[in-house]
N, C-alpha and C positions, 0 to 999 in steps of 0.2 A: 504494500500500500504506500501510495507516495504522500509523504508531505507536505502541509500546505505552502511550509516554504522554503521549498524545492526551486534552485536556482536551475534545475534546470527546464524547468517548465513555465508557460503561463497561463492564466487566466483567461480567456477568451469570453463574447458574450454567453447563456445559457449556464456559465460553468464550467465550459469545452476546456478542455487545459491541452496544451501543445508545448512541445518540443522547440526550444529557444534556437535548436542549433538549425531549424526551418527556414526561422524566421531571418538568423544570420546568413545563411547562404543563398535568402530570396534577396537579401539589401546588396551582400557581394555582387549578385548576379546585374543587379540594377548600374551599379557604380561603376561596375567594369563597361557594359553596355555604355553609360553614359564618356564613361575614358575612349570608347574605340570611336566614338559619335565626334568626340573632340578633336583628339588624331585626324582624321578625316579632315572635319575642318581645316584642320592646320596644314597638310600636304594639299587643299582641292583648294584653299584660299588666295589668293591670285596676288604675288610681291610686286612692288612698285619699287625695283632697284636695278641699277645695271649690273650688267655679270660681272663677276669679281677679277675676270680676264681682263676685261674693257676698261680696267681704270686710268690704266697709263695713255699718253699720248699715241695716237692714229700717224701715220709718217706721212708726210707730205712728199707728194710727187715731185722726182725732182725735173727742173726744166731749165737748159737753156739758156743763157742770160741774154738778151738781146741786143745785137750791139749798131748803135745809133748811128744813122748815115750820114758822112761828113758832107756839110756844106761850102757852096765857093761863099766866101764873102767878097765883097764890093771891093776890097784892096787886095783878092788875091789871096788871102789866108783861109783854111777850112774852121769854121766854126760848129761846136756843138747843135745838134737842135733839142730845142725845150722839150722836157718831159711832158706829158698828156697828163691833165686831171686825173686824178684818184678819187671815187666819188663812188661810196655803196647805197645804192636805191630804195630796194625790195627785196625782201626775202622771202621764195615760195617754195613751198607753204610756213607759215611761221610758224608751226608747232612740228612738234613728232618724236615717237616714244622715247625712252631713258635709255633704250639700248640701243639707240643708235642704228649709222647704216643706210638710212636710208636715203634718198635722193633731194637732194636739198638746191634749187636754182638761184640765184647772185646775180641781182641788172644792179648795173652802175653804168660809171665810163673809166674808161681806161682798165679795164679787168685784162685788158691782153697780157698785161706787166706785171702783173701778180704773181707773187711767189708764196704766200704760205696764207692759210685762214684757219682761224680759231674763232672757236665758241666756247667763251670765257676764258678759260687756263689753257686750253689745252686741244691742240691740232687739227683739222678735219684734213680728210682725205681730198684733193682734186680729182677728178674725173675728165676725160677727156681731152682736148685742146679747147682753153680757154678763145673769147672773143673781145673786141670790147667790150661791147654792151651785157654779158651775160657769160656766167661762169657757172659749174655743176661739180658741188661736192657733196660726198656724205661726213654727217657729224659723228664727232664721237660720241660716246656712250657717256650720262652724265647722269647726277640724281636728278626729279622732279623741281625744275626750277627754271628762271627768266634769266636767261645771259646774253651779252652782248655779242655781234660777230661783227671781227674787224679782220679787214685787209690788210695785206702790205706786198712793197714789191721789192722789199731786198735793197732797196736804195736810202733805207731810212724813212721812207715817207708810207704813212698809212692811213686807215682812216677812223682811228681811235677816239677824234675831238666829236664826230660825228655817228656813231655808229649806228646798224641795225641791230635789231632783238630776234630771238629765237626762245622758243617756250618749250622745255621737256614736258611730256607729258606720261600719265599712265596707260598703257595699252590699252584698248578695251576686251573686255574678257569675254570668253568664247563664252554662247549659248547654254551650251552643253555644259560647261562648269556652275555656270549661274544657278541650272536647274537639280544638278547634286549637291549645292551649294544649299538651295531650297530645302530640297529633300531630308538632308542631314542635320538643318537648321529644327527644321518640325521638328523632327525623332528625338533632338534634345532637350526640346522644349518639354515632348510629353515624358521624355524619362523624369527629367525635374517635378514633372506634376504627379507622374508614378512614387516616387521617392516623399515628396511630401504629402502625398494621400496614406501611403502607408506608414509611416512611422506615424502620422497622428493617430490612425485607428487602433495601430498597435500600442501607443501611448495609451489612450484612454478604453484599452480592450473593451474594441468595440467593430474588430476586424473580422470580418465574415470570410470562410476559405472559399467559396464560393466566386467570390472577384477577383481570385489569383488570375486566370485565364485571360480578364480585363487585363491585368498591367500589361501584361505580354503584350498584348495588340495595341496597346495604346502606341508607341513609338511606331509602327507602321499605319494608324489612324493620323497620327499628328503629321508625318513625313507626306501623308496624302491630300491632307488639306493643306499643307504648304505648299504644293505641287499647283494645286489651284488656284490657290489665293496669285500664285506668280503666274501663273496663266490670265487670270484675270484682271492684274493688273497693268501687263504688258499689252491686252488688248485694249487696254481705256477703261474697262467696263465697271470699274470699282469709282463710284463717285467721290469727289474730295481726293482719288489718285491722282497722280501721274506717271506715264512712262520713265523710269530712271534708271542710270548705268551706276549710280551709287550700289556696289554689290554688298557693301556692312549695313546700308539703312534695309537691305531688301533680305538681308540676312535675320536682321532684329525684327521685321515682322513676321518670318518666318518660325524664327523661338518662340514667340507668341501666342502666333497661330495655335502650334502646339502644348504649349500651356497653360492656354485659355480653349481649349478647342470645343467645349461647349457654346462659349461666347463668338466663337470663329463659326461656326455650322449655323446660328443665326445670323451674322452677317450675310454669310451666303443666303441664305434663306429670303434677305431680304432684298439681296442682288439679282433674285433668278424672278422676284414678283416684279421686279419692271420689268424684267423682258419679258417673260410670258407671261401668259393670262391665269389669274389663281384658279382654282378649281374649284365645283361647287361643292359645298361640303353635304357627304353622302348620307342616306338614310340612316345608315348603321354606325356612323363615325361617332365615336366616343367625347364629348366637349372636353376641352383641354381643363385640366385641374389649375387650378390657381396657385403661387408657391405657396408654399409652408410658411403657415402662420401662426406661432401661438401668445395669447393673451393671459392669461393668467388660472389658476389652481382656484377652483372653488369646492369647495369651502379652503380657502388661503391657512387653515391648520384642522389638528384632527390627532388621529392616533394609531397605531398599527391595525392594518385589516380593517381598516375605514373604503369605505366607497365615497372617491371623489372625481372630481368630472374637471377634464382640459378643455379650457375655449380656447377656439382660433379659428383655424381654415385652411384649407387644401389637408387634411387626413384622408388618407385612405387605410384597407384593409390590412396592409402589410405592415400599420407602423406600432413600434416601441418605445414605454416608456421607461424609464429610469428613474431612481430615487437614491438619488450620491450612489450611481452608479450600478444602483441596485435592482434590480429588473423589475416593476410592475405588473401583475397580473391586467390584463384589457382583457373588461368584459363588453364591451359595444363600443363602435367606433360608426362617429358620423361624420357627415362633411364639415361638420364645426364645433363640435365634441368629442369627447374620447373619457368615456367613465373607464375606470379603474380601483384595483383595491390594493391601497398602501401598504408595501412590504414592511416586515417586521427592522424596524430601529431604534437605538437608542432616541431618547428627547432631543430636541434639537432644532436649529433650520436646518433643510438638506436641499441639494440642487436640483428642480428636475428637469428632464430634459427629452423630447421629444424626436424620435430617430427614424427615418422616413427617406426612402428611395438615396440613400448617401449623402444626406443631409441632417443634420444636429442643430436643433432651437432648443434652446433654452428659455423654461416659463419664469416670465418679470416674479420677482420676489419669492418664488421658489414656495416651499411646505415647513412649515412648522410644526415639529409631533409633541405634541402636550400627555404622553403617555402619563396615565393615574398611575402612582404608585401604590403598593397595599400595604395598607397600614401596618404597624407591627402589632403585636398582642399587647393587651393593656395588663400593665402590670398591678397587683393588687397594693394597694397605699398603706403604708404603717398604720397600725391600730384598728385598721377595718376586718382584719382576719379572727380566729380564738388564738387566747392566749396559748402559749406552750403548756402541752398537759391539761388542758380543759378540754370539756366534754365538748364537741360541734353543737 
């Protein structure tokens, strides 16, 4: 026979008493789930940094130097001819990713002369044979930021006092990652919601085995309503949305999603009533219950194996009540009552608490038990009895 207090068992409702090392390797089971859910994230989450190769300077094409055609001057002697402006225009396209590479076009004047371009610190590649008017290079690889790009032609003269800008940017991130991005976002959301459903029910044993089967599916529920909620938002269809390549804001409503997914399946609900037409509600259709409501213990005290009645609203047949925890016999339950007869306690106020489809109210100001105690025997008083030795 076991003990009542047997560390390795607990209490459950009814009295059920389970096996702790269950319940420890149901919470393992969850955290680990929730760690491979994380992982994930972290490898499918998309870095805004160049390769760790690309940090150093790009080599610049070497070219050439061009050597200036001697002129007659007027007295017979050859004179230099002036160098042509140096002048950077436009930069196309002015943005493009951190790593670098790709094709990047340069108007000015005088670009035929050019011998090296940087964006910021550090070198871009030339492409081709330069012109005047238009030069093509790829930039180096940079972090996410606004740098200058200046010319020079190896003569000292550049165009630093004046230059054009270039803007790193972050890639944009493939489809397909966004969408297991989603995915993984839900399933974590609902392990979090798995996680603290269960240790509260288990805290205030009040965990039914019955909704093991639920946690399980919860993280493939929540990864599917993330799935959609990002479907729905990339088509418009989510009002107060917009389309956006921010992938951590579309991340955070995906945790959500999954952590509220009770609250997520009426949004939806309320996004599919604009587009389509509600349906009429059927002969047989059951009217929806109202929440859970309770107002208060009448009669507000009483005493063991007393008959008292819960007001409120939305009860139905499946619910329980408690007294500090202590199970209540329900003998009738209506849509706005619930008679019951007070379990055996100490004197006292006690909590109660009303337990219904995964939901716990608690009634304002709780039960009071004014248990009568019995009296003890009345002792007989000095000189009312016979004396010692005298006859009765």
């Amino acid at each position: 026979m076991m003990a009542d207090n047997d560390p390795n068992f607990i209490e459950g409702p009814g009295g059920k008493r389970v096996q702790t090392g269950y319940i420890t390797f149901f919470i393992i089971l969850l955290l680990a789930a929730a760690g491979a859910l994380l992982y994930g994230i972290y490898v499918t989450c998309p870095v805004c940094e160049p390769p760790e190769n690309a940090a150093g300077a790009a080599p610049t094409a070497a070219a050439e130097p061009l050597q200036a055609a001697p002129s007659q001057s007027p007295g017979g002697g050859a004179s230099p001819t002036p160098a042509a402006e140096l002048r950077l225009i436009a930069v196309s396209p002015a943005s493009g990713p951190v790593t670098g590479g790709n094709l990047v076009q340069l108007d000015g004047i005088g670009l035929n002369n050019v011998k090296e371009v940087r964006f910021g610190a550090q070198l871009a590649t030339l492409v081709g044979s330069p012109n005047p008017t238009s030069l093509t290079v790829k930039p180096p690889a940079q972090v996410k930021s606004r740098v200058e790009v200046v010319v020079s032609d190896g003569q000292g003269r550049d165009t630093g006092a004046n230059p054009a800008f270039y803007t790193y940017i972050c890639p944009p991130v493939a489809g397909k990652s966004v969408v297991w991005l989603m995915m993984l976002a839900g399933a974590l959301g609902a392990i979090l919601h798995g996680l603290r459903s269960f240790y509260w029910y288990v805290g205030n044993r009040q965990l039914v085995w019955s909704w093991i089967p639920m946690y399980f599916f919860l993280p493939i529920i929540g990864a599917a309503t993330s799935t959609v909620f990002y479907l729905i938002i990339r088509g418009g269809l989510l009002p107060g949305a917009t389309e956006s390549d921010n992938v951590y804001g579309l991340m955070a409503v995906g945790t959500l999603v999954g952590l509220f997914s009770q609250q997520a399946l009426e949004k939806l609900k309320s996004v599919s009533e604009v587009i389509f037409t509600v349906p009429p509600i059927g002969k047989d259709a059951q009217p929806e219950r109202p929440p859970l409501k309770v107002e208060r213990v009448d009669p507000p005290e009483g005493t063991e194996n007393q008959i008292v009645t819960i007001l409120g609203s939305g009860f139905a047949q499946e619910v329980m009540v408690t007294f500090d925890d202590l199970p209540a016999k329900v003998a009738k339950v209506e849509d706005q009552a619930i008679t019951v007869t007070t379990p055996l306690h100490p004197s006292g106020k006690v909590k109660v608490v009303v337990i219904q489809g995964g939901a716990s109210v608690e009634a304002p100001g709780g039960f009071t038990y004014e248990n009568v105690e019995p009296e003890p025997a009345a002792e007989p008083e000095p000189g009312n009895g016979p004396e010692p030795g005298a006859e009765p």
